[in-house]
C-alpha positions as CSV (number, residue, x, y, z in Angstrom):
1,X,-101.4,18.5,39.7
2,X,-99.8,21.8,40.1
3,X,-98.0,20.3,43.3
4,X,-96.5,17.8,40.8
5,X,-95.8,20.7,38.1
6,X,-93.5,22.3,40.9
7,X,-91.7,19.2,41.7
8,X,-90.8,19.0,37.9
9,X,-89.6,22.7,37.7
10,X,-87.8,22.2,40.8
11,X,-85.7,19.6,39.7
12,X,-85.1,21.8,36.6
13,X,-83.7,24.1,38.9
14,X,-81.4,21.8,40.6
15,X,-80.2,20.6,37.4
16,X,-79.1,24.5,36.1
17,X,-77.1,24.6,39.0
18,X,-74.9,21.5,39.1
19,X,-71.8,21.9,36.8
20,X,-71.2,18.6,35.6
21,X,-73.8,16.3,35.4
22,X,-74.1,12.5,35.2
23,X,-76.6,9.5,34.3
24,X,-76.8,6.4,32.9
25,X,-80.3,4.9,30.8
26,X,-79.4,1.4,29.2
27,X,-81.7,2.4,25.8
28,X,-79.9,5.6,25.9
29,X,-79.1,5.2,22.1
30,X,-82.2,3.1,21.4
31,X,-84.3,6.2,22.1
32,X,-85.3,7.9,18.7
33,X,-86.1,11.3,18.4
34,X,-89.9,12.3,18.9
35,X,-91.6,13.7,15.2
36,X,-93.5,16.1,18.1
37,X,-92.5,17.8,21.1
38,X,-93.6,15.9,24.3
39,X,-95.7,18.4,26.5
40,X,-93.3,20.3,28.5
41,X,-96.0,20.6,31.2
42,X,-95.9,17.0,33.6
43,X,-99.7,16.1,34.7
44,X,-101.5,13.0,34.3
45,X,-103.1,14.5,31.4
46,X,-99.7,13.8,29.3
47,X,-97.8,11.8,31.4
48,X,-98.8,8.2,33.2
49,X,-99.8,8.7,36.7
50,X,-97.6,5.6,38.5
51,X,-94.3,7.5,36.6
52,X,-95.5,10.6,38.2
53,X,-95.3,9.6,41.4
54,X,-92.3,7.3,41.0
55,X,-90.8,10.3,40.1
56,X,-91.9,12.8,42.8
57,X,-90.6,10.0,45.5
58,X,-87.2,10.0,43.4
59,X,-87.0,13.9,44.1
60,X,-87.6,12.7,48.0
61,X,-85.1,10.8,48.3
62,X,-82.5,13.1,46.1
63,X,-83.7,15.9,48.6
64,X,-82.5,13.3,51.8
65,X,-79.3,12.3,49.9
66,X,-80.6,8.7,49.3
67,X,-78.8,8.7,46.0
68,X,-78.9,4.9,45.3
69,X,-82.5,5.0,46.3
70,X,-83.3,7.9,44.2
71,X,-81.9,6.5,41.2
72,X,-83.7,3.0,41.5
73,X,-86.9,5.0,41.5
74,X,-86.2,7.7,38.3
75,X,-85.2,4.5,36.7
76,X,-88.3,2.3,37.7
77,X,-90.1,6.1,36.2
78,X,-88.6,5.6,33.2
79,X,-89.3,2.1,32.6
80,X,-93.5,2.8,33.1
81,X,-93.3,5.8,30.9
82,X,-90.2,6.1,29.1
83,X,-91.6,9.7,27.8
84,X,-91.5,11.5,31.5
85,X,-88.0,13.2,30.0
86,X,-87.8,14.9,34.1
87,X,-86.3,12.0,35.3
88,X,-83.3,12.3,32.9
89,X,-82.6,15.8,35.1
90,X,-83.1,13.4,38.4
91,X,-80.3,10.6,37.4
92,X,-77.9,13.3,35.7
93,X,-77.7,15.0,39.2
94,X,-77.1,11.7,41.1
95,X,-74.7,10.3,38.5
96,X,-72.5,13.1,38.5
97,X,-71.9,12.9,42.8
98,X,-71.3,9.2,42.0
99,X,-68.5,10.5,39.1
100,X,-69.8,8.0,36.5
101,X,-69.0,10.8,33.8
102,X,-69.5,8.6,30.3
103,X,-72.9,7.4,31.7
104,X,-74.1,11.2,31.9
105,X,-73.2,11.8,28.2
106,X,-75.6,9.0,27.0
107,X,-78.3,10.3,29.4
108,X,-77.6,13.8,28.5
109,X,-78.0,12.6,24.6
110,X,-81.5,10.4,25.3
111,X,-82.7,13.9,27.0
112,X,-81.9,16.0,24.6
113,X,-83.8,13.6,21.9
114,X,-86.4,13.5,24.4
115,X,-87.2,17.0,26.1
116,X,-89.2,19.4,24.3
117,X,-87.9,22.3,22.5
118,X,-89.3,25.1,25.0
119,X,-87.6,22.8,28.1
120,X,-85.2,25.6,29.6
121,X,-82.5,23.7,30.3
122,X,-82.2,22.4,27.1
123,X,-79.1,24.9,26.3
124,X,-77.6,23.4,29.2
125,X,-77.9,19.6,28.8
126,X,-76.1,20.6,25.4
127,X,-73.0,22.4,27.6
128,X,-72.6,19.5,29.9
129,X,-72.4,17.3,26.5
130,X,-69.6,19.4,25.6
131,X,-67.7,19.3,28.7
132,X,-68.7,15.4,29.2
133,X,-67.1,14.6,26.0
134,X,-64.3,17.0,26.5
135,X,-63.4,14.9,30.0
136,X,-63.8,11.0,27.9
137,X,-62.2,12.6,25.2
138,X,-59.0,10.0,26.2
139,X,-61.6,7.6,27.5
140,X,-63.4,6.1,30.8
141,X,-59.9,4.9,31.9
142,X,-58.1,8.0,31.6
143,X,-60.3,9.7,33.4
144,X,-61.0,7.7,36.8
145,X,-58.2,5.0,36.5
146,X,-55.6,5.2,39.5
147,X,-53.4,7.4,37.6
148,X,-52.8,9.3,34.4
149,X,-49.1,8.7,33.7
150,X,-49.6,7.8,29.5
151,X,-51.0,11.7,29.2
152,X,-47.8,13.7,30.9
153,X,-45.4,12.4,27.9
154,X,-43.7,15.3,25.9
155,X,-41.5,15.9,22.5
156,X,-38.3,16.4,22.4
157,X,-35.6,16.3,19.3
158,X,-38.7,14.1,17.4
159,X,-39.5,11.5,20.1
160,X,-42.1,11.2,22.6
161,X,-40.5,11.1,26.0
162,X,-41.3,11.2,29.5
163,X,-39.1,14.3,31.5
164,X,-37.7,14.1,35.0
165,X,-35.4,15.7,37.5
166,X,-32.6,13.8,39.2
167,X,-33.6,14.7,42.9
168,X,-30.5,14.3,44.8
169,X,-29.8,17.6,44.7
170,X,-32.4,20.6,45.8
171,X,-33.7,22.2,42.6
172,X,-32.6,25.8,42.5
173,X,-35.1,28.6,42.5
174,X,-34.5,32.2,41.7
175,X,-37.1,34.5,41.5
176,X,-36.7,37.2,39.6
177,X,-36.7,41.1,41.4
178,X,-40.4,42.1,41.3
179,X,-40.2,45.5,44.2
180,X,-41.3,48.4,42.4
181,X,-43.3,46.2,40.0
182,X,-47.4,47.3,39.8
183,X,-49.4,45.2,41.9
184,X,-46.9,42.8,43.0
185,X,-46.7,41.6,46.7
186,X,-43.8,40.3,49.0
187,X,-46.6,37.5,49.7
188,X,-46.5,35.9,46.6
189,X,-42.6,34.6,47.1
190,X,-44.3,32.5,49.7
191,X,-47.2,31.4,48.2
192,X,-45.6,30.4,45.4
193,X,-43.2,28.2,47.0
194,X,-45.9,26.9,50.0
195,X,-47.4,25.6,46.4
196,X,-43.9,24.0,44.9
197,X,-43.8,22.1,48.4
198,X,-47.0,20.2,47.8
199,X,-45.5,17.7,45.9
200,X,-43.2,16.8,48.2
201,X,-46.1,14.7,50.0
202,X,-45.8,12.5,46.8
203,X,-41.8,12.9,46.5
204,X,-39.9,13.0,49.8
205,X,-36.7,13.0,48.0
206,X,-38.0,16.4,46.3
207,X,-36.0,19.9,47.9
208,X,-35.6,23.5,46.8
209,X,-33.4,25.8,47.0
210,X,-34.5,29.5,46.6
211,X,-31.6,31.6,45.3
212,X,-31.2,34.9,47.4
213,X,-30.8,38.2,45.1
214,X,-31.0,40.6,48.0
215,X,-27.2,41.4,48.6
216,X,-27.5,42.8,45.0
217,X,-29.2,45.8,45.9
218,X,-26.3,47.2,46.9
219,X,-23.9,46.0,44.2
220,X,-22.9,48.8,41.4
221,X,-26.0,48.3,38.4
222,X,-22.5,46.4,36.1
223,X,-21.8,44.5,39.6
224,X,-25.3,43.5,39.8
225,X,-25.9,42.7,36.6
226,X,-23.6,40.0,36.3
227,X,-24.1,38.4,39.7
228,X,-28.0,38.4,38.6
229,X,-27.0,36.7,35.0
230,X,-24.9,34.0,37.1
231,X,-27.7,33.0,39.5
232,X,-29.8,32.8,36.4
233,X,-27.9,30.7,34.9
234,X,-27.4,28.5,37.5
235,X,-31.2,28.4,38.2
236,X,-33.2,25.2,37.6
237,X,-36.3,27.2,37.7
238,X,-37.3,31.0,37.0
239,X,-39.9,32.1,38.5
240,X,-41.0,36.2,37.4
241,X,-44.1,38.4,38.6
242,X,-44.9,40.8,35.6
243,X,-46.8,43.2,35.5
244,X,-48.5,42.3,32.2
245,X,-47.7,39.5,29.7
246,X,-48.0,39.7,26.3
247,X,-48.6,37.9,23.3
248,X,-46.4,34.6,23.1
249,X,-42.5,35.3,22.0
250,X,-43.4,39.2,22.1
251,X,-39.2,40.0,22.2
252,X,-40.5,43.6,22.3
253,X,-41.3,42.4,26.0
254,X,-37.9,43.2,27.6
255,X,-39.4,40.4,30.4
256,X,-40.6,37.7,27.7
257,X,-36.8,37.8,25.8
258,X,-35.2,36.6,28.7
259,X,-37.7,33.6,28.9
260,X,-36.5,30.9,26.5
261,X,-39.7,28.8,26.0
262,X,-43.3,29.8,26.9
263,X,-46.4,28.1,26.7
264,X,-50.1,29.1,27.4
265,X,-52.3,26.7,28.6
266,X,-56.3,27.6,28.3
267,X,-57.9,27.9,31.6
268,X,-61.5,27.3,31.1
269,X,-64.8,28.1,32.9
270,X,-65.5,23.9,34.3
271,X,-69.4,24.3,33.0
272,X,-68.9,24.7,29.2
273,X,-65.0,25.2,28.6
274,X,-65.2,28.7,28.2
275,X,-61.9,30.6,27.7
276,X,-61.6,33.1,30.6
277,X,-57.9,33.9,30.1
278,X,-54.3,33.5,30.3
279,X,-53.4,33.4,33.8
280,X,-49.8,31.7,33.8
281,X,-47.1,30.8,31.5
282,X,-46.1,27.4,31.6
283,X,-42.7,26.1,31.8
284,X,-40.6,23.7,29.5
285,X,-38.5,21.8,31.4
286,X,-34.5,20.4,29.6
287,X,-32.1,22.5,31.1
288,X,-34.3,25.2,33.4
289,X,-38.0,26.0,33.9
290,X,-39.0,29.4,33.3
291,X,-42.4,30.3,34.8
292,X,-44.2,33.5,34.5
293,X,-47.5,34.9,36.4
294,X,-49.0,37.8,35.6
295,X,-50.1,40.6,38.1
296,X,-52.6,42.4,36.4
297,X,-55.2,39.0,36.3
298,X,-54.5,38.7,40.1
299,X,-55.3,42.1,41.0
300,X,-58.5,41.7,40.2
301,X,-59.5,39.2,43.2
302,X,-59.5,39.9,46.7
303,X,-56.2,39.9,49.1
304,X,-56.6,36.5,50.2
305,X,-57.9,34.8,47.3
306,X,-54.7,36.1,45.5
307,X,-52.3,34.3,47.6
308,X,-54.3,31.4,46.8
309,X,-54.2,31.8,43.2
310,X,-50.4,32.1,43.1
311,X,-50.3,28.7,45.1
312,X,-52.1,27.1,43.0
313,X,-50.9,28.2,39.4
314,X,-47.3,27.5,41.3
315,X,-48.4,23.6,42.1
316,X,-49.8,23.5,38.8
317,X,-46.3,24.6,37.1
318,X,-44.2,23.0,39.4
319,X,-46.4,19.9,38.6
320,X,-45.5,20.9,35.1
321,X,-41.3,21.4,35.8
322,X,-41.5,18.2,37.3
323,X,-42.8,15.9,34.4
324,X,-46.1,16.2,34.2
325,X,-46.5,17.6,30.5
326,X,-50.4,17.0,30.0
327,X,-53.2,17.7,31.5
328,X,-55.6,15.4,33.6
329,X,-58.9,15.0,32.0
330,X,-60.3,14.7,35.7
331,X,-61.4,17.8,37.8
332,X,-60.7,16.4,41.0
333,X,-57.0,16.2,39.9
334,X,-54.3,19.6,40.2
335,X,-53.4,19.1,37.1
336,X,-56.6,19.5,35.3
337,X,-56.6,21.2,32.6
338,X,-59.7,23.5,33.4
339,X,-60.2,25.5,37.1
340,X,-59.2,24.3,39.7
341,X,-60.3,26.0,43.3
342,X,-57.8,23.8,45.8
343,X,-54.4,23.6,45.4
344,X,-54.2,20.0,46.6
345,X,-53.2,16.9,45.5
346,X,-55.6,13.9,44.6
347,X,-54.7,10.4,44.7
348,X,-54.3,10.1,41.5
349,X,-51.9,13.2,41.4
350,X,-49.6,11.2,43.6
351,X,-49.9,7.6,41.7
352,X,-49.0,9.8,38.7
353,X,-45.8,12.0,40.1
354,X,-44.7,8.3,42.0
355,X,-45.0,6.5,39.0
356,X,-42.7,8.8,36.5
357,X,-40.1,9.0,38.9
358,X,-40.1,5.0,39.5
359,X,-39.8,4.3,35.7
360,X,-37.3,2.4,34.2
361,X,-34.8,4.1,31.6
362,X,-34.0,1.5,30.0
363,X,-37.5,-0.1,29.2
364,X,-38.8,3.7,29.0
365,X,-38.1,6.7,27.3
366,X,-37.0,9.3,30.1
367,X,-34.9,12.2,29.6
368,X,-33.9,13.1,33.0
369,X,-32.7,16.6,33.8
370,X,-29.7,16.9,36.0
């Protein structure tokens, strides 16, 4: 029996360390709670012995990625002793590598009815209920159809619009002077462009232009002044490196005043949502896109893993600057709202960017920015 015990707590194990999980139990909602804890240890004693070892030879086959196989047999578990509440853990892991998301809340739910108070993963089967219903919050469809083009609307002047650039000529970058600013690097020019350029895969027609500001080092500081102002304002995007940022529409913030719309979105922790911090200012896109990424966050991570932050929050804006105003509910996309750790572009990503620049103005709503 203890061999058995260990297979049980094992799984456990495995189940604590997956950050989304999934499942699917038909009586998910017929299940009612239990007036008494079921025993939380799993022995013959408690538990029938044929569900015991349908379940250990589920753990088997999880172990030698026979998913489908493993499923069958934490389901055949369940149907001789609906009570073995382990082999909710067991289909939770499987269903989430198969991405059938809305299944795992329901299993998630029968668990939690179902597992006894002292079960240790408990607290997280209530997280991953959180973050499952965070991800259907727009529903199954949203969430692994081929694209998420009704979520990247926006407002503007009262109506709900979709936002595009006209592409036949290169959108104009300038980046604001950063040398002498703390813990900036010449590296993150490039990195935050090598990011912009990933969404060319999706747009050929898509160029940029980066504005050059180093002849005005040796302008006069009146002379320089105004040639900075007028590649501002002929700039289709800002891009600055502070320092610090501060609280939104700080105009204390000599660098925030000469942004004209910020935004924070919440980056979250992907297991439970958790707020870790502002890492990026987004833009908002009419006549120029301002964008704004703070040093001090990125000093904090190691040389190379900083590059790859700035190219990702840069794909992630640009995605922004571009049209895409919300957030996909899925993780696998770039524009996920939550942490992402690849700045690449899912299928769905491209469907989404193709799409908004295929519409039709006149049976849409598209303000396009030229």
């Amino acid at each position: 029996m203890k061999s058995l015990y260990k297979l049980s707590i094992l799984l456990i194990a495995l189940f604590l360390n997956a950050l989304v999980l999934g499942t699917y139990v038909q009586a998910a909602e017929k299940i009612e709670p239990v007036k008494k804890d079921l025993p939380l240890e799993i022995s013959e004693k408690y538990y029938k012995k044929e569900a015991i070892l349908k379940f250990n030879e589920a753990v088997k086959n999880w172990e030698l990625k026979n998913t489908d196989d493993a499923i069958n047999l934490w389901n055949e578990s369940l149907k001789i002793d609906p009570t073995l509440w382990t082999n909710y853990l067991g289909l939770a892991q499987a269903y989430d590598q198969k991405k059938e998301y809305s299944k795992a809340l329901e299993a998630f739910k029968a668990y939690l009815k179902l597992a006894p108070k002292a079960a240790e993963d408990r607290k997280g089967a209530e997280d991953a209920i959180s973050y499952l219903s965070h991800l259907l919050e727009h529903g199954e469809k949203e969430l692994i159809g081929a694209d998420y083009l009704s979520l990247v609307k926006t407002k503007h002047e009262g109506n709900e619009l979709y936002t595009r650039w006209d592409l036949k000529n290169p959108l104009k970058i300038y980046f604001f002077p950063s040398e002498g600013v703390i813990n900036y690097k010449q590296e993150f020019q490039d990195a935050f462009l090598s990011g912009a350029i990933i969404w060319q895969q999706a747009l050929p027609d898509l160029k940029f232009e980066v504005l050059n500001n180093d002849s005005f080092e040796k302008l006069k500081p009146e002379e320089r002044k105004e040639k900075e102002k007028q590649a501002q304002e002929v700039a289709d995007i800002k891009v600055v490196f502070p320092s610090k940022f501060k609280a939104k529409g700080d105009q204390n913030n000599k660098l925030v005043s000469q942004i004209e719309a910020q935004s924070f979105p919440i980056i979250r922790d992907k297991t439970n949502f958790r707020v870790l911090g502002v890492v990026m200012v987004s833009p908002y896109v009419y006549d120029q896109a301002q964008i704004a990424i703070p040093l001090e966050p990125l000093s904090k991570l190691k040389d190379e893993d900083q590059i790859k932050k700035v190219k990702t929050i840069a794909a992630r804006e640009i995605g922004h600057v571009l049209g895409l105003w919300g957030f996909s509910p899925n993780p696998d996309d770039i524009m996920f709202e939550g942490e992402i750790k690849e700045p690449k572009l899912s299928d769905r990503d491209m469907k989404t960017i193709k799409k908004l620049y295929e519409l039709d103005p006149e049976k849409e709503k598209v303000l396009t920015n030229l």
